[in-house]
TITIBA-880428 format. One record per residue (C-alpha): residue in one letter; x negated, y negated, z. Coordinates in Angstrom, 2 decimals. Layout:
<rs>
<r><code>A</code><x>X</x><y>Y</y><z>Z</z></r>
...
</rs>
This chain:
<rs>
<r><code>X</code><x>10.84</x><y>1.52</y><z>6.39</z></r>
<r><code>X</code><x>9.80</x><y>-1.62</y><z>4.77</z></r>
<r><code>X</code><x>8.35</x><y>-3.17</y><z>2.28</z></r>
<r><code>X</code><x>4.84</x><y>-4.23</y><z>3.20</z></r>
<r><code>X</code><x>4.59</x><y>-1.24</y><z>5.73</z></r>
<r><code>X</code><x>1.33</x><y>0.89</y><z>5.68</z></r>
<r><code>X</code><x>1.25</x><y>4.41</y><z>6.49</z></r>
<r><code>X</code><x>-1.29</x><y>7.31</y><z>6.98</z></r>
<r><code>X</code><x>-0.54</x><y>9.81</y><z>4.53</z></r>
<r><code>X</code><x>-1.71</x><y>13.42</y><z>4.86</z></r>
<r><code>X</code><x>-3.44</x><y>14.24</y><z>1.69</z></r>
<r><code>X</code><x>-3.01</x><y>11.65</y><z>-0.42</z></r>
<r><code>X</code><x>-3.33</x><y>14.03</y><z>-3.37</z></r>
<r><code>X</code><x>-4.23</x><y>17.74</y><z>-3.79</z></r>
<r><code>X</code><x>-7.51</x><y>16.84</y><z>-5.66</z></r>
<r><code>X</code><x>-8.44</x><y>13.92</y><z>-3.04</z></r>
<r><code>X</code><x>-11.31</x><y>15.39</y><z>-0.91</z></r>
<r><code>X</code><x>-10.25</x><y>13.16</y><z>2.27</z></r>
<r><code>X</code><x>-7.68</x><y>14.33</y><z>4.66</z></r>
<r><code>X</code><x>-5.38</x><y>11.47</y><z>4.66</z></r>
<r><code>X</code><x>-5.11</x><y>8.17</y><z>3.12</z></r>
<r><code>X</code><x>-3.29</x><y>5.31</y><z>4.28</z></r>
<r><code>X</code><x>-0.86</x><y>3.28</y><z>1.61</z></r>
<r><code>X</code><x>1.39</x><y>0.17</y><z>1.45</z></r>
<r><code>X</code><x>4.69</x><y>0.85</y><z>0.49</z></r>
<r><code>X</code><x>5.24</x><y>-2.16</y><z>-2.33</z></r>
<r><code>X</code><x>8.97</x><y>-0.97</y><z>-3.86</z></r>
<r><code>X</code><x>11.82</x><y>-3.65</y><z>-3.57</z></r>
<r><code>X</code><x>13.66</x><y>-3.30</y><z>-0.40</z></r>
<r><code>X</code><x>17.06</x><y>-2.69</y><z>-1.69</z></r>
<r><code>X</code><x>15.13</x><y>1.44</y><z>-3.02</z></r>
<r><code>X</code><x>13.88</x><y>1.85</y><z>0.81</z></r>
<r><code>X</code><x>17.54</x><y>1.13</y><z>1.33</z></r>
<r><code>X</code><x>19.38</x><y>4.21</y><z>-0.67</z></r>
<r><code>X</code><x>19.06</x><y>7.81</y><z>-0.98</z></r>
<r><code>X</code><x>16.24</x><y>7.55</y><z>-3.30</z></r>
<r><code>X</code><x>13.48</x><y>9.87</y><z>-2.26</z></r>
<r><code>X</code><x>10.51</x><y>8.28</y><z>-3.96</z></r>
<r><code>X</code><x>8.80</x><y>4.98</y><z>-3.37</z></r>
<r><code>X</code><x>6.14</x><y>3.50</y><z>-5.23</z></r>
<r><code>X</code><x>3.07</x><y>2.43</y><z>-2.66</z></r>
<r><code>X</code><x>-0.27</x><y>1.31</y><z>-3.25</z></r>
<r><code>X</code><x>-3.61</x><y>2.92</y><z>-1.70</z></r>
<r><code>X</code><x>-5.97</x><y>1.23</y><z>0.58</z></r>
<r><code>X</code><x>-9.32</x><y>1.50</y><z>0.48</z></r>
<r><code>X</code><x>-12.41</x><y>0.46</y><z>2.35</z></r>
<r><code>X</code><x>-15.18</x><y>0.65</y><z>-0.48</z></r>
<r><code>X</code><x>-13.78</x><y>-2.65</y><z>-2.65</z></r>
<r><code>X</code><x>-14.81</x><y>-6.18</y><z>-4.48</z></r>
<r><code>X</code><x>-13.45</x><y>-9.30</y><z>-2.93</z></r>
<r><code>X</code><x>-13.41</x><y>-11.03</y><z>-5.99</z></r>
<r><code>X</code><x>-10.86</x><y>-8.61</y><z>-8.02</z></r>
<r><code>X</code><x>-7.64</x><y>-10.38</y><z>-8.21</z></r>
<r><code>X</code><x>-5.83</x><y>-7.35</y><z>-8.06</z></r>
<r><code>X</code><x>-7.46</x><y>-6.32</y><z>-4.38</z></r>
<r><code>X</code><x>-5.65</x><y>-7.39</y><z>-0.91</z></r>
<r><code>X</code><x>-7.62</x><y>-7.95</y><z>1.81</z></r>
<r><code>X</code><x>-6.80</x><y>-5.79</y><z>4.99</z></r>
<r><code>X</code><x>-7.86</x><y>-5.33</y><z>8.46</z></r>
<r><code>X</code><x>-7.62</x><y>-4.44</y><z>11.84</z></r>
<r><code>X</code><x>-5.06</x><y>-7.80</y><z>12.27</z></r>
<r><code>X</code><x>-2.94</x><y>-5.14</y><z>10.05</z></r>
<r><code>X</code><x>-3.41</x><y>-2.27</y><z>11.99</z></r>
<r><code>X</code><x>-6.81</x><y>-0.66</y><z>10.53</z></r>
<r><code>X</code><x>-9.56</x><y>0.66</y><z>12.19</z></r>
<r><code>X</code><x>-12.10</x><y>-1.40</y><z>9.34</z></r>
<r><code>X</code><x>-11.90</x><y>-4.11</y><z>6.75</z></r>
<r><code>X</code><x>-10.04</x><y>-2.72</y><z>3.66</z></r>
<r><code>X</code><x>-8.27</x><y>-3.76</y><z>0.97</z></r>
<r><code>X</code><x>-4.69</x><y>-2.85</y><z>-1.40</z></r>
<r><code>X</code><x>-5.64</x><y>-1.74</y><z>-4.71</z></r>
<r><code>X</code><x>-2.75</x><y>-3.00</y><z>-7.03</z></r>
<r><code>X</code><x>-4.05</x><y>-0.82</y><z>-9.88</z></r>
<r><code>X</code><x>-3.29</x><y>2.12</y><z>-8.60</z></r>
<r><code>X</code><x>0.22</x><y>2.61</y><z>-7.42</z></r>
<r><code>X</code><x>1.78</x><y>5.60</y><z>-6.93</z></r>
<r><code>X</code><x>4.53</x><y>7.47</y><z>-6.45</z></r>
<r><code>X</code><x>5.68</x><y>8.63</y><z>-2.77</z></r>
<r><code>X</code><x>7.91</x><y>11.07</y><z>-0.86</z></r>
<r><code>X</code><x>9.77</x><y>8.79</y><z>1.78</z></r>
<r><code>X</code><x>9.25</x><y>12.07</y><z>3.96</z></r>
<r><code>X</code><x>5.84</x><y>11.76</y><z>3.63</z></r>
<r><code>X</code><x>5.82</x><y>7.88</y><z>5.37</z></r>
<r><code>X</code><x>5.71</x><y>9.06</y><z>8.88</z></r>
<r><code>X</code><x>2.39</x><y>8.00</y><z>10.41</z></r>
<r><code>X</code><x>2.95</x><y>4.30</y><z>10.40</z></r>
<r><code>X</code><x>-0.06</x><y>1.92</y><z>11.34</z></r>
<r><code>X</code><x>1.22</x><y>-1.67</y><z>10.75</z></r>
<r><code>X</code><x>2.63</x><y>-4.35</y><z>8.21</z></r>
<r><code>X</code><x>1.69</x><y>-6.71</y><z>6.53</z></r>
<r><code>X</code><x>1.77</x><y>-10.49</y><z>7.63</z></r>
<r><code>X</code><x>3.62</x><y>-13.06</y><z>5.35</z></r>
<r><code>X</code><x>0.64</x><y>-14.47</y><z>3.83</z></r>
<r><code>X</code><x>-0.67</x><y>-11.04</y><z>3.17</z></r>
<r><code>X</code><x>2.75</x><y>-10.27</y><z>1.10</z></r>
<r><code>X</code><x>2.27</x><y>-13.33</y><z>-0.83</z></r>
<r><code>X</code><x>-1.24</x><y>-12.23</y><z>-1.51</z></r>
<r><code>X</code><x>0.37</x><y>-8.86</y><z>-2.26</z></r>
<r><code>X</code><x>3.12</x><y>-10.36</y><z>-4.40</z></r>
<r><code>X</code><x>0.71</x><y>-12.47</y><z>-6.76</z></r>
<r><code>X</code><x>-1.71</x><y>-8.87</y><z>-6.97</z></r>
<r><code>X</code><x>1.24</x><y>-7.39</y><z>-8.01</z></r>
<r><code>X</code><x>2.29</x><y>-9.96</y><z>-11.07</z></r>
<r><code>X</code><x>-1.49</x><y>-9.73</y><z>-11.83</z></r>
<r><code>X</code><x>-2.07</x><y>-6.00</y><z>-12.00</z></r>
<r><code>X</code><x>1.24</x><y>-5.46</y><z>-13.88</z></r>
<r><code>X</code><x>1.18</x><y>-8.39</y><z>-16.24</z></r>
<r><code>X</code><x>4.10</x><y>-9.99</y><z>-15.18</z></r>
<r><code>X</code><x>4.93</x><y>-13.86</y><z>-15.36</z></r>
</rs>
């Protein structure tokens, strides 16, 4: 597992009326790395606003079936045991994008 990796995640929460969602896992490397069971991911959806600074842009070149995007906003907490349906990762330009989302969305310089 890496960072930048998007999975398919079987009910993304017990109040989410879709059957899975798919997330990017966004947690430093050197977490993935260790025993830690958690990692913090962002969702992905396909109903978003290009022009929201804290939205990626995503597609099939990532592994999706439809134009998405990563909404920074909304991170959450993961099982690692729950990252088993991987669909692709994310290009080096998208991790920049991803990076400066990031520093946007949580305020950081």
């Amino acid at each position: 597992m890496k960072r930048g990796d998007i999975f398919r995640v079987y009910r993304g929460s017990k109040t989410d009326p879709k059957e899975h969602r798919v997330f990017v896992v966004v947690s430093r490397q050197e977490l993935l790395d260790n025993a830690f069971t958690t990692v913090v991911c962002a969702p992905v959806y396909s109903n978003y606003r290009e022009e929201i600074t804290t939205q990626v842009e995503v597609g099939v070149e990532e592994g999706l079936k439809h134009d998405s995007a990563i909404f920074c906003d909304d991170l959450t907490s993961i099982f690692k045991n729950r990252l088993s349906d991987y669909i692709g990762s994310l290009s080096i330009p998208k991790m920049e994008a991803l990076n400066t989302a990031l520093r946007i969305a949580l305020a950081v310089e």
